[in-house]
C-alpha positions as semicolon CSV with decimal commas, in nm:
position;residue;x (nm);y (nm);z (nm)
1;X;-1,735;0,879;-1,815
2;X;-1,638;1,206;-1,992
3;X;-1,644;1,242;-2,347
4;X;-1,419;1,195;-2,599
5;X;-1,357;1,570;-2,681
6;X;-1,342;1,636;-2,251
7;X;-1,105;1,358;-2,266
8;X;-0,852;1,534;-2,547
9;X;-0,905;1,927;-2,352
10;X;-0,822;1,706;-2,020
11;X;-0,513;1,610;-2,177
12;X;-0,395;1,902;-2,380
13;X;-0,429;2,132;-2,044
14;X;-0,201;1,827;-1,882
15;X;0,028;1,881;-2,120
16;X;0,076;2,254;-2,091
17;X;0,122;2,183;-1,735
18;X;0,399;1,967;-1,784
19;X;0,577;2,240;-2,113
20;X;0,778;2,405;-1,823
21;X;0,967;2,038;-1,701
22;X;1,084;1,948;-2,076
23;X;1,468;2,017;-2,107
24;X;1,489;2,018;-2,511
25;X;1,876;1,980;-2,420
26;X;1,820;1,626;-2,236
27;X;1,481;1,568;-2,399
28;X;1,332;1,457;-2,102
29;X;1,098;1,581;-1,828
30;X;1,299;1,771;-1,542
31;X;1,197;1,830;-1,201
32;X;1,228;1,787;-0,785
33;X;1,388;1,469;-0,677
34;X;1,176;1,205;-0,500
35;X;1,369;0,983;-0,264
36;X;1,272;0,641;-0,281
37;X;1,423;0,283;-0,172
38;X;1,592;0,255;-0,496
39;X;1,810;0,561;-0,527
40;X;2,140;0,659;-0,369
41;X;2,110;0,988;-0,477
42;X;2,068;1,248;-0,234
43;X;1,855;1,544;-0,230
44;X;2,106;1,798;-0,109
45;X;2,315;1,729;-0,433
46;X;2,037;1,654;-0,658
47;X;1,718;1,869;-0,607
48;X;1,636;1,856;-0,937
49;X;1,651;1,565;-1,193
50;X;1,555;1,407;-1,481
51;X;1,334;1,141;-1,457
52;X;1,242;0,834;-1,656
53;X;0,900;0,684;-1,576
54;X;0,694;1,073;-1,607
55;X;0,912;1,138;-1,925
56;X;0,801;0,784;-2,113
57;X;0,433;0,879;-1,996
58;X;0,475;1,242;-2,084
59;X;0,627;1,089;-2,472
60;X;0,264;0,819;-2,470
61;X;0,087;1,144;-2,394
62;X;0,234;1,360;-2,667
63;X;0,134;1,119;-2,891
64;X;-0,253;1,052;-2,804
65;X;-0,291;1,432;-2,862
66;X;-0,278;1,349;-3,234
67;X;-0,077;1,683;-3,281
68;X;0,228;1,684;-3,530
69;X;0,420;1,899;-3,328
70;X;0,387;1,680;-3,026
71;X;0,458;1,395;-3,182
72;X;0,781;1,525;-3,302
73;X;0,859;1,585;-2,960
74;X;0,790;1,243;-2,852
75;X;1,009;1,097;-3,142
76;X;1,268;1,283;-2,964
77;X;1,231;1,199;-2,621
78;X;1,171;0,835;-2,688
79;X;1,515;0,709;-2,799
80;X;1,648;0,914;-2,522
81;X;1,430;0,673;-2,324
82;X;1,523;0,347;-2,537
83;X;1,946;0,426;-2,476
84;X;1,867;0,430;-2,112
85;X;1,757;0,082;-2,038
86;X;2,022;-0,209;-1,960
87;X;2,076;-0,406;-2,272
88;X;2,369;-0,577;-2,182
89;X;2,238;-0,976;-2,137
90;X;2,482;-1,121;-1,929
91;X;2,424;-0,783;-1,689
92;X;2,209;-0,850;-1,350
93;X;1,991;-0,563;-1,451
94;X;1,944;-0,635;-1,806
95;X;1,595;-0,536;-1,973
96;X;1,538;-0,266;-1,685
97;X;1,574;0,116;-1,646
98;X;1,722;0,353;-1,378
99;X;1,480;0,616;-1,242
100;X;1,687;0,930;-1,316
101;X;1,912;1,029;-1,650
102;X;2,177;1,138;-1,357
103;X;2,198;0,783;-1,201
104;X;2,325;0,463;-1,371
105;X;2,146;0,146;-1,285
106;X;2,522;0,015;-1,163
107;X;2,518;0,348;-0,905
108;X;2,147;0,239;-0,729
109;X;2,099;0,190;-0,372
110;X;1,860;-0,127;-0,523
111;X;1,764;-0,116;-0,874
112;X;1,394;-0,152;-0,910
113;X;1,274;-0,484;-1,136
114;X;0,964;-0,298;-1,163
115;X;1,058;-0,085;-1,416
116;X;1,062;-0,335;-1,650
117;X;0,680;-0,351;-1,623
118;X;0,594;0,027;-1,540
119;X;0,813;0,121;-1,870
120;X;0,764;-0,162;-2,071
121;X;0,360;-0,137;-2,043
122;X;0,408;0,221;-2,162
123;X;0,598;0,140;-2,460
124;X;0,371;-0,147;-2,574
125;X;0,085;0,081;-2,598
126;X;0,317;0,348;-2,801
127;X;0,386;0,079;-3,062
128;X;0,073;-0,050;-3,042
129;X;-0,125;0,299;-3,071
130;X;0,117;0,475;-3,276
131;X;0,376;0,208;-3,444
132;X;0,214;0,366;-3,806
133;X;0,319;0,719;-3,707
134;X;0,725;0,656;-3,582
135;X;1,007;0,585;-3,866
136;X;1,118;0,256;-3,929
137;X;1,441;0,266;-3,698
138;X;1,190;0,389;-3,374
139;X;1,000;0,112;-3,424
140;X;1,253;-0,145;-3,427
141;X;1,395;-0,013;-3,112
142;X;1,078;-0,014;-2,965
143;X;1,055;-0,377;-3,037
144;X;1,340;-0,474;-2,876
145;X;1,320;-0,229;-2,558
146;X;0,975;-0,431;-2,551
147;X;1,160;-0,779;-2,549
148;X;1,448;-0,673;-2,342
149;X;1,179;-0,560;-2,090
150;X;0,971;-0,890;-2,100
151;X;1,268;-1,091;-2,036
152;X;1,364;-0,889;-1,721
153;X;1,002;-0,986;-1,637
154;X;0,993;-1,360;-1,700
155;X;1,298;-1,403;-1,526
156;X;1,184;-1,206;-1,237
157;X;0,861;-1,421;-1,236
158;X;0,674;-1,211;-1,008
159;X;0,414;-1,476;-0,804
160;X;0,062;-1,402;-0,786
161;X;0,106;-1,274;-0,446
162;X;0,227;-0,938;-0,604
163;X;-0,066;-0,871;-0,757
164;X;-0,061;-0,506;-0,912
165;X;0,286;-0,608;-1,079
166;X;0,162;-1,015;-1,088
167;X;-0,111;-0,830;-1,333
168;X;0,098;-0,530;-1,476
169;X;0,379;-0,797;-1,597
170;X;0,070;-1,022;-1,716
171;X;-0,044;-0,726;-1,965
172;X;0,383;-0,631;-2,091
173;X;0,492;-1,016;-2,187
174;X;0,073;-1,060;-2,343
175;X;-0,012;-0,755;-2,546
176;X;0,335;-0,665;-2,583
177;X;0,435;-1,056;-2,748
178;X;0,115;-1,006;-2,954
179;X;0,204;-0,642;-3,078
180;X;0,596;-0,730;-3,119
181;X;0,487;-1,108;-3,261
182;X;0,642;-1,338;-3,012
183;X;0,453;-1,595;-2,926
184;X;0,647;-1,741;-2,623
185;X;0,573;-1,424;-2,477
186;X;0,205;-1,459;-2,542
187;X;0,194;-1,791;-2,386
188;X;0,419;-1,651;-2,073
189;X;0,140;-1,337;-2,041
190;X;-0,132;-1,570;-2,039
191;X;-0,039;-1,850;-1,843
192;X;0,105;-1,586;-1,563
193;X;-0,265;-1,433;-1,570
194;X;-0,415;-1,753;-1,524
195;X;-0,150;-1,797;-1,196
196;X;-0,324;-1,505;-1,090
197;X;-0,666;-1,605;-1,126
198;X;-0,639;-1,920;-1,010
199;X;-0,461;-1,829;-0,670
200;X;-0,694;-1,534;-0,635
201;X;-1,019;-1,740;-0,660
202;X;-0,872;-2,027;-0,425
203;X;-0,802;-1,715;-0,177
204;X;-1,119;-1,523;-0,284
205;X;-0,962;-1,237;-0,252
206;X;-0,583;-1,044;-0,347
207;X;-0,309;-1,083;-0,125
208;X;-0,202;-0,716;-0,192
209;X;-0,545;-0,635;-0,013
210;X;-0,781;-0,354;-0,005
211;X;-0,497;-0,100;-0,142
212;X;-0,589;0,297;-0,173
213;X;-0,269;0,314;-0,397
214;X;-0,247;-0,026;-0,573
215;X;-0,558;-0,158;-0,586
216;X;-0,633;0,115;-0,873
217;X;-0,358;0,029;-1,043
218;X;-0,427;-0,324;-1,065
219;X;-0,798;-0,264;-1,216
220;X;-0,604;-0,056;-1,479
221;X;-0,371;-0,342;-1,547
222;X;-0,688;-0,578;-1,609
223;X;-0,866;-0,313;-1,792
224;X;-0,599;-0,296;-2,015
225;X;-0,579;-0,683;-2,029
226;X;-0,977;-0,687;-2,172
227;X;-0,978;-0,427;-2,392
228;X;-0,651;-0,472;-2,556
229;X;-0,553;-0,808;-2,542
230;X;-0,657;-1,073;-2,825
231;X;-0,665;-1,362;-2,613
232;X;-0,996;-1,445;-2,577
233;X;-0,858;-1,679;-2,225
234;X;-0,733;-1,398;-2,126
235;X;-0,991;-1,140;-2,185
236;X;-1,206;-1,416;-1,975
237;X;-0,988;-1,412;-1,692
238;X;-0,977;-1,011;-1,664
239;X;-1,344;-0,976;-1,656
240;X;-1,396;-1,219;-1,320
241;X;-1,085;-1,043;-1,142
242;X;-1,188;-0,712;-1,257
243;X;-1,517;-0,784;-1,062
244;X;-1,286;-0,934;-0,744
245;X;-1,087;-0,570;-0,721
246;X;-1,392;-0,354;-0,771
247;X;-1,611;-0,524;-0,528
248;X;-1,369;-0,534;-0,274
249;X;-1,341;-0,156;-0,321
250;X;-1,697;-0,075;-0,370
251;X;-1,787;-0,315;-0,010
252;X;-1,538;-0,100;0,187
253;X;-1,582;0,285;0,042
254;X;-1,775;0,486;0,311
255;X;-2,021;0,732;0,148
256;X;-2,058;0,944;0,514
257;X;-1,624;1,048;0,490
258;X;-1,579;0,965;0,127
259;X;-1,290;0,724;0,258
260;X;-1,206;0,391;0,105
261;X;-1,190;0,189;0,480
262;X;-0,924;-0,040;0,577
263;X;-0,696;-0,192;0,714
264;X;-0,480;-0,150;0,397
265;X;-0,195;-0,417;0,280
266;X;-0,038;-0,062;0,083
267;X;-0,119;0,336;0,151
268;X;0,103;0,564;0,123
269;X;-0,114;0,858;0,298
270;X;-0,371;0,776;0,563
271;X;-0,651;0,968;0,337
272;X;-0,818;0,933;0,007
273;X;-0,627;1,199;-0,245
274;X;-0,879;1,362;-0,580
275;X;-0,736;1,281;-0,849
276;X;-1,034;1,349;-1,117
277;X;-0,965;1,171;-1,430
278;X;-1,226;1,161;-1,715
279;X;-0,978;0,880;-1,871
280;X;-1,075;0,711;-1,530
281;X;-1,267;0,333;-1,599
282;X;-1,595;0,290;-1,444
283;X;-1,723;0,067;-1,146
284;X;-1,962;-0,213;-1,299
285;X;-2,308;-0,119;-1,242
286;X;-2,467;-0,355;-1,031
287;X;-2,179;-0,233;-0,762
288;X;-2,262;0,108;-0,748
289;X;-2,515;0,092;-0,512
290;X;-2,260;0,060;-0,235
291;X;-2,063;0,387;-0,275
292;X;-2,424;0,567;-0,129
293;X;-2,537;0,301;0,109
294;X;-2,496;0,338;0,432
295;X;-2,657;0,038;0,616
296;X;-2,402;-0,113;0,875
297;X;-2,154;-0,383;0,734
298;X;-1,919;-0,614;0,902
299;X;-1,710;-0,858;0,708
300;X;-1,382;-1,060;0,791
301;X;-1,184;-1,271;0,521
302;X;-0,847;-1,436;0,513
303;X;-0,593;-1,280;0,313
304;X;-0,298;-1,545;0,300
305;X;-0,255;-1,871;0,155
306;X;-0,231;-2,050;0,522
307;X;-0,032;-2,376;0,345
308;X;0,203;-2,145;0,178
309;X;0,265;-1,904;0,442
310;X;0,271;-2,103;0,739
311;X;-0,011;-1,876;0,911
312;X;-0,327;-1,711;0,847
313;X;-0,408;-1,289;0,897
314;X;-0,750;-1,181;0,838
315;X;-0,911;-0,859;0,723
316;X;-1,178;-0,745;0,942
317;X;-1,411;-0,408;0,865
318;X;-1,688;-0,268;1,060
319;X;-1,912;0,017;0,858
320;X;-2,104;0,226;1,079
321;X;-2,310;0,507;0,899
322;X;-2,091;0,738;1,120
323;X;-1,772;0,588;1,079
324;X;-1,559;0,251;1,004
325;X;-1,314;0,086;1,150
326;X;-1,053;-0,186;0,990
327;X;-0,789;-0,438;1,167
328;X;-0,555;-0,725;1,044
329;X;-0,518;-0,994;1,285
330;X;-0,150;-1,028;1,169
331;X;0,141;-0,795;1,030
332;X;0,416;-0,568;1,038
333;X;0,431;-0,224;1,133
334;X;0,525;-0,124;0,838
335;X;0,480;0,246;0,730
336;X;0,289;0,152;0,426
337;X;0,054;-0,062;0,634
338;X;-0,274;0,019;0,771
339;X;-0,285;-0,269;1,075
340;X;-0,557;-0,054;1,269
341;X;-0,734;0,242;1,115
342;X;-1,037;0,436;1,140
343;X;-1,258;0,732;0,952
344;X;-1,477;0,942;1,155
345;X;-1,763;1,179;1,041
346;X;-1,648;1,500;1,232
347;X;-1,894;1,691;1,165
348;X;-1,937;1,673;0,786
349;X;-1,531;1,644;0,739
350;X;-1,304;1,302;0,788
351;X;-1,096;1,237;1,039
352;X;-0,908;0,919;1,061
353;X;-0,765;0,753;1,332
354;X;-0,422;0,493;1,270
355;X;-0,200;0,290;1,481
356;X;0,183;0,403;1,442
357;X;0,529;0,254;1,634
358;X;0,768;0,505;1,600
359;X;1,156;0,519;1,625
360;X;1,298;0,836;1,643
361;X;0,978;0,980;1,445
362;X;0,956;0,706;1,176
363;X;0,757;0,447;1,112
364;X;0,951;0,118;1,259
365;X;0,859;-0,177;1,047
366;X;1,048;-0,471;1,304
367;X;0,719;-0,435;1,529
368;X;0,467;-0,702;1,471
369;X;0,143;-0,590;1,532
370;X;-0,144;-0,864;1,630
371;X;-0,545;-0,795;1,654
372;X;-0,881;-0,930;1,719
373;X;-1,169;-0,653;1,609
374;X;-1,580;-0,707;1,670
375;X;-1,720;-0,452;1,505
376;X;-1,647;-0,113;1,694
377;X;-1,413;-0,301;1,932
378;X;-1,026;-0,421;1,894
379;X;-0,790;-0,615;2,139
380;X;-0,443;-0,594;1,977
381;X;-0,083;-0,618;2,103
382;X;0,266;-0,499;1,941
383;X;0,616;-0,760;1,999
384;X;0,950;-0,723;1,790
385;X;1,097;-0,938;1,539
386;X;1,478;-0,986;1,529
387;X;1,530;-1,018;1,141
388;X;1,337;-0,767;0,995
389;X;1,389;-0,383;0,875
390;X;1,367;-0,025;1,019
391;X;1,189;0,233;0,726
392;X;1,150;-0,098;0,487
393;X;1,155;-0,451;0,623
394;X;1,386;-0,527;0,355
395;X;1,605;-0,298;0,192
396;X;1,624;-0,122;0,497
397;X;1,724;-0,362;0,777
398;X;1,835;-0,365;1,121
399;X;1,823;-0,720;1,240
400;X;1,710;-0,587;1,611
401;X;2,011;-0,397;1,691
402;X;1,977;-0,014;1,588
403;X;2,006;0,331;1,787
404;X;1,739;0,574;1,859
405;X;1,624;0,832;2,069
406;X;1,295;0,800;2,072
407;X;1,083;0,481;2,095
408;X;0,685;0,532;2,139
409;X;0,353;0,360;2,027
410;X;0,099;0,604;1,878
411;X;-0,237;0,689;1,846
412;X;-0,247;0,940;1,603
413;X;-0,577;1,121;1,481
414;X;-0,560;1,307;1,206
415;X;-0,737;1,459;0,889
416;X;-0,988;1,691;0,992
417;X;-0,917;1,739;1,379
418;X;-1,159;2,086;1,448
419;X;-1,368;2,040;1,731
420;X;-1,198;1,730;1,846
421;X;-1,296;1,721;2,271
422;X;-0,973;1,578;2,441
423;X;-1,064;1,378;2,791
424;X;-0,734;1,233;2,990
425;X;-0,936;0,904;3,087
426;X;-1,365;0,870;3,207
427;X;-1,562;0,662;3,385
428;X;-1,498;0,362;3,200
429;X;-1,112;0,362;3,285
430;X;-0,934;0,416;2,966
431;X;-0,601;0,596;2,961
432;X;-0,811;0,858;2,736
433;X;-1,094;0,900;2,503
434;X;-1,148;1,206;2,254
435;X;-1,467;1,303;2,108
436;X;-1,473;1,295;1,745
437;X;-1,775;1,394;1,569
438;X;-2,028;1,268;1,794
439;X;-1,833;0,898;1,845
440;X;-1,617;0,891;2,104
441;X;-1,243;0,676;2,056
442;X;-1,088;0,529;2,371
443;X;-0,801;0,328;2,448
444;X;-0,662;0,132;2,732
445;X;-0,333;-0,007;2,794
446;X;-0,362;-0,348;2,907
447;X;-0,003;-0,487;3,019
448;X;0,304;-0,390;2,930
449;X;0,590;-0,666;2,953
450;X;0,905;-0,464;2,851
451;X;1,260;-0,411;2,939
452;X;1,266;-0,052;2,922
453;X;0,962;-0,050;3,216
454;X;0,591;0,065;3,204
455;X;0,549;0,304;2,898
456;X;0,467;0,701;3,000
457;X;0,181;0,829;2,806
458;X;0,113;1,160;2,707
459;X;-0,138;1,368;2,492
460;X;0,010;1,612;2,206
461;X;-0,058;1,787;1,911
462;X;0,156;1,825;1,642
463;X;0,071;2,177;1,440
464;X;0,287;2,097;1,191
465;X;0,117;1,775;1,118
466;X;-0,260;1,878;1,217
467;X;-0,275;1,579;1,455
468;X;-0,344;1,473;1,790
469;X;-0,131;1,168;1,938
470;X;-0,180;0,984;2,230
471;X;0,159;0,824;2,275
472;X;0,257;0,546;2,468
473;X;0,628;0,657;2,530
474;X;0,892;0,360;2,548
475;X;1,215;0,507;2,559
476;X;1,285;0,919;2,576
477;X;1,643;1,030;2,581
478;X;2,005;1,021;2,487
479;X;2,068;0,872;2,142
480;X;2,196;0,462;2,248
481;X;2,180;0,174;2,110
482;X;1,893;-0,132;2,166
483;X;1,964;-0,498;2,097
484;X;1,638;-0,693;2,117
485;X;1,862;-1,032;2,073
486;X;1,966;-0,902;2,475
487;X;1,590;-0,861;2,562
488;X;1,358;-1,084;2,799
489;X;1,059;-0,901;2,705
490;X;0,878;-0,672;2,457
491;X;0,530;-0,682;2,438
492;X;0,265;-0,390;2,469
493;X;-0,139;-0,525;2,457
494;X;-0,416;-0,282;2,465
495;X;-0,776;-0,208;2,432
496;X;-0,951;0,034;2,173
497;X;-1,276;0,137;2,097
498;X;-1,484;0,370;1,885
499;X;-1,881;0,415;1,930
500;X;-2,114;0,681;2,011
501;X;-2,156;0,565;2,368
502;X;-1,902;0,289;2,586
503;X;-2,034;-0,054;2,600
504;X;-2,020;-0,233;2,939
505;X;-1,682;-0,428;2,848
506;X;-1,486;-0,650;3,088
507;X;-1,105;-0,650;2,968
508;X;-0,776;-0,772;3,123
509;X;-0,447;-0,944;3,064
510;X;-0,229;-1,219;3,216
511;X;0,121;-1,357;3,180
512;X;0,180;-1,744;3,103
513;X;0,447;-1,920;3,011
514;X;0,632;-1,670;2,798
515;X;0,308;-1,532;2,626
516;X;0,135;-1,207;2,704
517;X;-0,246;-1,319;2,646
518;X;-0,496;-0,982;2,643
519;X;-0,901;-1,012;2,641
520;X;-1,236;-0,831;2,576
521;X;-1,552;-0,969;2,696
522;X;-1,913;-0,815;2,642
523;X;-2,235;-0,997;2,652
524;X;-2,110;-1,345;2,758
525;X;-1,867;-1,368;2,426
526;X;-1,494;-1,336;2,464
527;X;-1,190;-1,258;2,213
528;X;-0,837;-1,224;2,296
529;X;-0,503;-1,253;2,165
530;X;-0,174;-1,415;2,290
531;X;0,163;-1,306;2,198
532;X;0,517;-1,370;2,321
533;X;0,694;-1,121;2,510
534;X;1,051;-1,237;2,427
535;X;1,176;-1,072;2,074
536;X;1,185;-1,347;1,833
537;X;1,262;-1,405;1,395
538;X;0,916;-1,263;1,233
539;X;0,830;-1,579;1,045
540;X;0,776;-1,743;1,445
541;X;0,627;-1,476;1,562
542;X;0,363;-1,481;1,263
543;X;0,309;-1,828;1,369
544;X;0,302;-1,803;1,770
545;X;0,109;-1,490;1,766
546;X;-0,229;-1,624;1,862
547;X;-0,577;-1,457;1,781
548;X;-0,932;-1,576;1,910
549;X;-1,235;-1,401;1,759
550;X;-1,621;-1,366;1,931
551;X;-1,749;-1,722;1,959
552;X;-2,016;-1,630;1,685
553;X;-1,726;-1,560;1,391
554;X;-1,551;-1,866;1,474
């Protein structure tokens, strides 16, 4: 940890950064347009805007600088921020914010409930830091933004199952009741934390699991729970999940790429981004060791709660000094998922390797991907759900009827690719294998039960993206439309590996009775998976999609 004085130069130099963005005319921070889920705004007719979320943190910042002439610039910005949220109480949106000054909550594609918590968090700690320093009529609006925010939040009533925002709305409605003295909220913050706890210690792990991009944010949210909260219950119950989320990051970082491994529940790049920040909080002691070890680990858990769900997916990882490799046994192909993905020493530099199904370029999250993994070794298989989304399984959905142009199933290595020796297939009988560092990668098509035929594969690079793909090409061709509800079969199952040398491994596939079942076999021990090759609603195919580990992890 940095000093206090590094701390304050850290965050005076951030602040000059940001000088250029303020728009004294709006009083909030101006700059490019991100398109997300939420907004209907379009970036051809609004490049530039003004957004919410960096100006509240940019107003918290201003003020921990402990400079009068920032503050004064913070007293400005923040009522700016206060007229913005929905205070209307019979309104469906009320006690939230819209992400951009040029967008009204009423105008959003899908207005996002998590603003509530992202916003409201900040504001807590800018009455709770700096109440002393704002006149009388700031405060009192701050109050009240703070209430308006926790009710959007207990109504909401996020379950434990979300768990950055399960934890983020845990700190709003506890500090924030204790700073604005409610007391109902206090008792909501608490007894939503202990939700939490309890469901996370019955699981033994979080269901938003092993996240590059969330994970983080829920230690913060917990961090912020034990040092600012009152509560002594509370403070209690942040300690043991504080250990949970660091020790499930510190078991799966891999000293030899500097990558966190997977497979990851949330990621929205495929590689580890440096973000050095001396405000950072630090890994408890006796779980440093593993961000420098590099003995060989392999661990599988269960991330679901089978009663609840219906069905059970389980996290595997394999850490080789070399490299690791990660697999669920169950999930969507999401573009935020990581169902199969690997990091490879090439030659002092990462690459990673990651499972894709594309439409028309684009992650296509109606394909259900299904996987058994021992150690360097996966069997897994891809079928399509009827009821699910394209981009986004929900706010973006296509039901199984959509158009395209382009329909494939992708290897795609990435990261650093230098060096990388390309082979169309070896003696083993793979489709290809490419040498990476000194491991080799290989995959195999198994079967393919599909309507469109027997997949074409082909080898590319992309120099735009700095990847190589082996594709397994579906459908190539005039823009039409596909209707899975017409389909008698969709169902791709294949064979991967990644090791310094092939292993003598005995693989097939057969058809039987409407399932496509797919199997690996070394050394007398056998895993497989079975999957049905008609399209079907996700929620059966989570169930009917069958995995069968080694006989030794049973």
């Amino acid at each position: 940890m940095m000093s206090s004085h590094s701390n304050n130069e850290h965050l005076l130099a951030s602040l000059s950064e940001r000088e250029a963005s303020y728009n004294p005319a709006v009083k909030l921070l101006y700059g490019p347009m991100t398109k997300t889920y939420h907004t209907a705004l379009k970036k051809d007719s609004y490049p530039y805007v003004h957004h919410t979320y960096s100006s509240v943190v940019y107003a918290l910042d201003l003020l921990d600088s402990g400079l009068p002439v920032y503050s004064e610039r913070a007293a400005e910005i923040l009522p700016v921020i206060l007229q913005m949220q929905d205070r209307r109480q019979d309104s469906p949106t009320y006690g939230i914010w819209p992400y951009f000054y040029e967008e009204h909550l009423d105008q959003m594609e899908a207005p996002d409930w998590n603003y509530a918590d992202f916003i409201g968090k900040k504001l807590v700690f800018v009455l709770k830091r700096h109440g002393n320093r704002l006149n009388e009529e700031l405060r009192q609006g701050l109050k009240e933004a703070i209430g308006y925010a926790c009710q959007a939040i207990m109504k909401r009533d996020v379950g434990p199952g979300y768990t950055n925002i399960a934890a983020m709305g845990a700190f709003v409605t506890l500090v924030g009741g204790e700073v604005i003295g409610q007391e109902t909220l206090v008792q909501y913050g608490r007894n939503r934390l202990q939700r939490l706890y309890d469901y996370t210690m019955r699981l033994g792990t979080f269901v938003e699991f092993n996240s590059p991009c969330y994970t983080p944010i829920t230690i913060e949210e917990l961090q912020h729970i034990h040092e600012e909260a009152k509560d002594s219950i509370s403070i209690k119950l942040s300690e043991r999940l504080l250990h949970v989320a660091w020790k499930m990051m510190a078991e799966r970082y891999h000293p030899r790429t500097k990558e966190w491994a997977g497979p990851h529940s949330r990621s929205y790049s495929p590689m580890l981004e440096n973000y050095p920040d001396p405000r950072a909080h630090r890994c408890p002691e006796e779980l440093l060791p593993y961000f420098s070890s590099e003995e060989e680990r392999y661990f599988r858990c269960p991330i679901f709660d089978e009663e609840e769900m219906g069905y059970q997916s389980y996290a595997t990882t394999y850490m080789h000094e070399a490299y690791c490799l990660g697999s669920f046994s169950k999930d969507m192909m999401w573009n935020q998922r990581r169902n199969l993905i690997a990091y490879v020493d090439n030659n002092g530099k990462a690459a990673y390797v990651q499972l894709r199904f594309l439409k028309d370029g684009k992650d296509f999250s109606s394909a259900v991907f299904t996987g058994v993994q021992d150690k360097s070794d996966i069997v897994f298989g891809i079928n399509m759900a009827l009821d699910f989304g394209d981009w986004h399984p929900v706010l973006d959905p296509v039901n199984g009827v959509f158009e395209a142009e382009d329909i494939r199933i992708r290897i795609e290595i990435g990261g650093y690719t230098e060096g990388l020796d390309r082979l169309s297939g070896d003696k083993h009988d793979y489709d290809a294998a490419v040498v990476i560092g000194g491991q080799t990668m290989r995959v195999k098509q198994l079967s393919a039960f599909s309507d469109m035929g027997e997949p074409r594969m082909a080898i590319t690079r992309s120099e735009q993206q700095g990847t190589l793909n082996i594709d397994y090409i579906i459908y190539e061709g005039q823009r039409k439309e596909f209707d899975f509800h017409k389909w008698n079969q969709a169902a791709w199952v294949f064979l991967f590996t990644l090791s310094a040398r092939a292993e003598e491994l005995q693989a097939g596939s057969e058809y039987n009775d409407g399932s496509l079942y797919a199997w690996c076999e070394k050394q007398g021990r056998k895993m497989g998976i079975a999957i049905p090759v008609k399209p079907d609603r996700i929620g059966q195919l989570f169930r009917s999609n069958e995995v069968s580990f080694m006989a030794e992890d049973v």
